[in-house]
C-alpha positions in Angstrom: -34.6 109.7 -59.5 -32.5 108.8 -56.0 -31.8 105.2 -57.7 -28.7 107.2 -59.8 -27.0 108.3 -56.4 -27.5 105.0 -54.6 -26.2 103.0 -57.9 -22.6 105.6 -57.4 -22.2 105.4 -53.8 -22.7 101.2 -54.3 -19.4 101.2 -57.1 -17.4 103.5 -54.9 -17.9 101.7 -52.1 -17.0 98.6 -53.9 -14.1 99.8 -55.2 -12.7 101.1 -52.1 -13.2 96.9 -50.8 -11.0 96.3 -53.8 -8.3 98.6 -53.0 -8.4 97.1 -49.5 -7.3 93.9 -50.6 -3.8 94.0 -52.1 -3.3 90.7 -54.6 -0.8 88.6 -53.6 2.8 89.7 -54.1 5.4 87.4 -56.6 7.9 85.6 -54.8 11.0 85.2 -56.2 13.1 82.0 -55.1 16.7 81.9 -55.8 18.5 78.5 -56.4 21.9 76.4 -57.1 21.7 73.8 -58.4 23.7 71.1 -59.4 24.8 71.1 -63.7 23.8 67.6 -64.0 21.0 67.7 -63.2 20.0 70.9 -65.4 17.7 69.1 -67.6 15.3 68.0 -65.0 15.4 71.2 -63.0 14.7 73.0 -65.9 11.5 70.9 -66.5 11.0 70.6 -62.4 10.9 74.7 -62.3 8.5 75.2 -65.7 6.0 72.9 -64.3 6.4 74.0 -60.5 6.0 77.4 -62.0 3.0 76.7 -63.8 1.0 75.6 -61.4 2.1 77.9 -58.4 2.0 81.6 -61.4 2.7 83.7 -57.9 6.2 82.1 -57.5 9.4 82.3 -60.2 12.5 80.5 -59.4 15.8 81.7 -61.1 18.0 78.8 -61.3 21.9 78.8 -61.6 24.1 76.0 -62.0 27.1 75.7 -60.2 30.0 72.9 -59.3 29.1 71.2 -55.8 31.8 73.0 -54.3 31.2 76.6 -55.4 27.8 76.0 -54.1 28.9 75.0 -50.7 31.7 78.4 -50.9 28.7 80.1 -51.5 26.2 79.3 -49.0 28.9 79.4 -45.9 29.6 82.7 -47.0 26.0 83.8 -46.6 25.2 84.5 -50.4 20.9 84.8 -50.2 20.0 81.9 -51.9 16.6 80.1 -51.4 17.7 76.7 -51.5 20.6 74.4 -52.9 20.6 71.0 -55.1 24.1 69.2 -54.7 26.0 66.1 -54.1 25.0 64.8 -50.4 28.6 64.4 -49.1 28.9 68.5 -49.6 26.1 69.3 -47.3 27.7 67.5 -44.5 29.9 70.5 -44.0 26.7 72.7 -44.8 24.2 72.2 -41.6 25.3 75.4 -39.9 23.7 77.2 -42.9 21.1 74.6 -44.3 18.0 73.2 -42.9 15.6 70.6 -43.7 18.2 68.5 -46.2 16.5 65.7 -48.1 17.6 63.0 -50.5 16.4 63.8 -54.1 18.2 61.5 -56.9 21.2 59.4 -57.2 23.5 58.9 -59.9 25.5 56.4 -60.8 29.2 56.4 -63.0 29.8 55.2 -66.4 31.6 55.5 -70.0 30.3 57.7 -72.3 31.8 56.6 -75.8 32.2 58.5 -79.3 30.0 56.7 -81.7 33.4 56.7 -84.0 35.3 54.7 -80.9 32.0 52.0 -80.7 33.8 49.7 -82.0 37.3 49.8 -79.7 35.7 50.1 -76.4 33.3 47.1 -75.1 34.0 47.2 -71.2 36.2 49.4 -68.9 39.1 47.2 -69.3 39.3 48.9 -73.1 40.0 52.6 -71.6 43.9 51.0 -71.4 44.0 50.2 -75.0 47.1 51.8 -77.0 46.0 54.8 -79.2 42.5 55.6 -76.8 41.8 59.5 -76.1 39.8 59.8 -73.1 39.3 63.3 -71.0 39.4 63.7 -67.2 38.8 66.1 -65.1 41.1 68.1 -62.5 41.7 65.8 -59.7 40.3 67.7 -56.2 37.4 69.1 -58.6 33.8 67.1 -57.7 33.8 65.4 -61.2 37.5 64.8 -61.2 37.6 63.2 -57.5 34.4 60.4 -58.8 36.5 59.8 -61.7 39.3 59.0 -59.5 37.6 57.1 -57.4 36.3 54.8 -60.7 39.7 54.7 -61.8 41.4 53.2 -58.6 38.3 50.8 -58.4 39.4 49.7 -62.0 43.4 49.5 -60.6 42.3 47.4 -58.1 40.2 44.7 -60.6 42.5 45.1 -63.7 45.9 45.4 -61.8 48.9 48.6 -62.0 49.8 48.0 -65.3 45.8 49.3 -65.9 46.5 52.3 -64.0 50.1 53.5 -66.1 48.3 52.4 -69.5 45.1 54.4 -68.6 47.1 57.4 -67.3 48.7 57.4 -70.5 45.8 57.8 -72.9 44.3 60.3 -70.5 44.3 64.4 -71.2 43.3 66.2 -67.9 41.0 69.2 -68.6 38.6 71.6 -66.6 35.7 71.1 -68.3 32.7 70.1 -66.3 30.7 66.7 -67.6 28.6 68.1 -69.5 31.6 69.8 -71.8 33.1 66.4 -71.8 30.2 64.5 -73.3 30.1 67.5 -75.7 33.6 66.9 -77.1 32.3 62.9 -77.0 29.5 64.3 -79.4 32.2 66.0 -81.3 34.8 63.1 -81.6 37.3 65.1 -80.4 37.8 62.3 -77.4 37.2 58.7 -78.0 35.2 58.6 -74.3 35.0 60.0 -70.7 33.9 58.4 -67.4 30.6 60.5 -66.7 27.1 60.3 -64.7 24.9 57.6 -66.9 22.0 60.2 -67.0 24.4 62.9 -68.6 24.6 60.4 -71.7 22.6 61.1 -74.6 22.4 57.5 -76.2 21.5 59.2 -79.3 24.5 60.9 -79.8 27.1 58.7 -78.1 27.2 55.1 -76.9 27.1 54.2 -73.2 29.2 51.6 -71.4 28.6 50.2 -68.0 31.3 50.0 -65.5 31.7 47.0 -63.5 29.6 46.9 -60.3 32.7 46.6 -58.1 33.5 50.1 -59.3 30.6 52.0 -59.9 30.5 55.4 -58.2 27.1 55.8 -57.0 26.6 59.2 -55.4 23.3 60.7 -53.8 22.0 64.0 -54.5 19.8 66.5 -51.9 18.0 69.7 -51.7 17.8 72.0 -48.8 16.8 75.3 -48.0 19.0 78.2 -47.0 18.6 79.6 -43.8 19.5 82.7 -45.0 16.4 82.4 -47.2 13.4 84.9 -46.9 11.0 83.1 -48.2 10.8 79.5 -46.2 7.4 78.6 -46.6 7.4 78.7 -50.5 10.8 77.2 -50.2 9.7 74.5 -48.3 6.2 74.3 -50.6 8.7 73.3 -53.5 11.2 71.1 -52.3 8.3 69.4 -50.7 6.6 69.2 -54.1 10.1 68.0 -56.1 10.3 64.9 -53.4 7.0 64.0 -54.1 5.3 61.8 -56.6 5.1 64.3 -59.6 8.6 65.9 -58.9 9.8 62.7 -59.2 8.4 61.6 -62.0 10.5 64.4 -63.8 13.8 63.2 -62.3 13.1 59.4 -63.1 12.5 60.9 -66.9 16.0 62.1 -67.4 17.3 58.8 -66.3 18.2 60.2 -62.7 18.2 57.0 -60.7 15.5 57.1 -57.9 16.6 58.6 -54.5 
């Protein structure tokens, strides 16, 4: 008959080791990223996610230099994806910077316009619509930098003829290959991984003016959680996390 009090004061004295031992808070990680590389941070992040279920990342995607506004003015982010050049200016608020992917420059051309532009040379043809973007913006200063590569192998005339067929927008690349998709321009000067070769034809630049520019993650210093921070990026520079990046045609780092 003593069994029934023994069996009572065994479960509450189990359940009092359960309350003991909290389960392990969710972390939260906060990041910027890049926009061009959305596709494979997006996949990154789902299976990072999956196989760490005690951490979420909320991921926003910002132009290079609205990230780097942000993060000198002390915004609490976890940790940053962006053109290499801008974290140069970063390292008072940045640590641990590593090289993740490179991309390189090319033409992205309307399906419609296959059959009027071969080579760069092509972007000076009468009667070609072709969007830029805002010179001093990120995507705007790369295409400038193609296009005075292209001056230099083609000659002036190139520049005034290619000047002419050019509207200058603020639309970030990805909008740009969208109004490619559309037809509403005949072809932009873009990041080769941005092009969808299903929807739009891709045309290499010459190698003597290719943009190549590499990309990095870091962590914020600001950050208050660095170890799982530091878990991820180590992670996304590893074998699997690259593997995602070298699926979305993200040239290796």
């Amino acid at each position: 008959m003593k069994l029934r009090p023994f069996l009572l004061s065994l479960g509450a004295t189990a359940l009092c080791l359960t309350l003991a031992t909290p389960a392990k808070a969710a972390v939260a990680l906060t990041m910027l990223a890049a926009p061009n590389a959305h596709e494979a941070v997006q996949d990154a992040v789902s299976v990072y996610e999956k196989s760490q279920p005690d951490v979420s990342i909320a991921v926003t995607y910002s132009g290079t230099k609205v990230i780097a506004k942000e993060v000198s003015q002390g915004v609490p982010i976890d940790l940053i994806v962006i053109g290499e050049t801008a974290m140069d200016g970063l390292s008072a608020f940045i640590d641990a910077p590593a090289p993740l992917f490179k991309e390189h420059t090319a033409i992205a051309v309307a399906k419609s316009a296959g059959g009027k532009i071969h080579d760069a040379r092509d972007l000076a043809k009468p009667g070609i619509r072709f969007d830029k973007r805002v010179p001093g913006t990120f995507a705007g200063d790369f295409q400038q930098a193609v296009t005075t590569k292209l001056t230099a192998l083609y000659g002036k005339d190139f520049a005034a003829k290619y000047d002419t067929n050019a509207s200058v927008s603020r639309l970030d690349t990805g909008k740009l290959t969208a109004l490619i998709e559309a037809d509403s321009v005949n072809a932009a000067i873009v990041f080769a991984a941005e092009i969808d070769t299903k929807k739009m034809s891709i045309v290499a630049l010459p190698t003597e003016a290719t943009v190549t520019i590499p990309y990095s993650s870091a962590f914020v210093k600001v950050s208050q959680h660095v170890a799982e921070t530091k878990a991820f990026l180590a992670w996304r520079g590893g074998a699997d996390g690259q593997a995602i990046f070298h699926a979305h045609h993200h040239d290796p780092k």
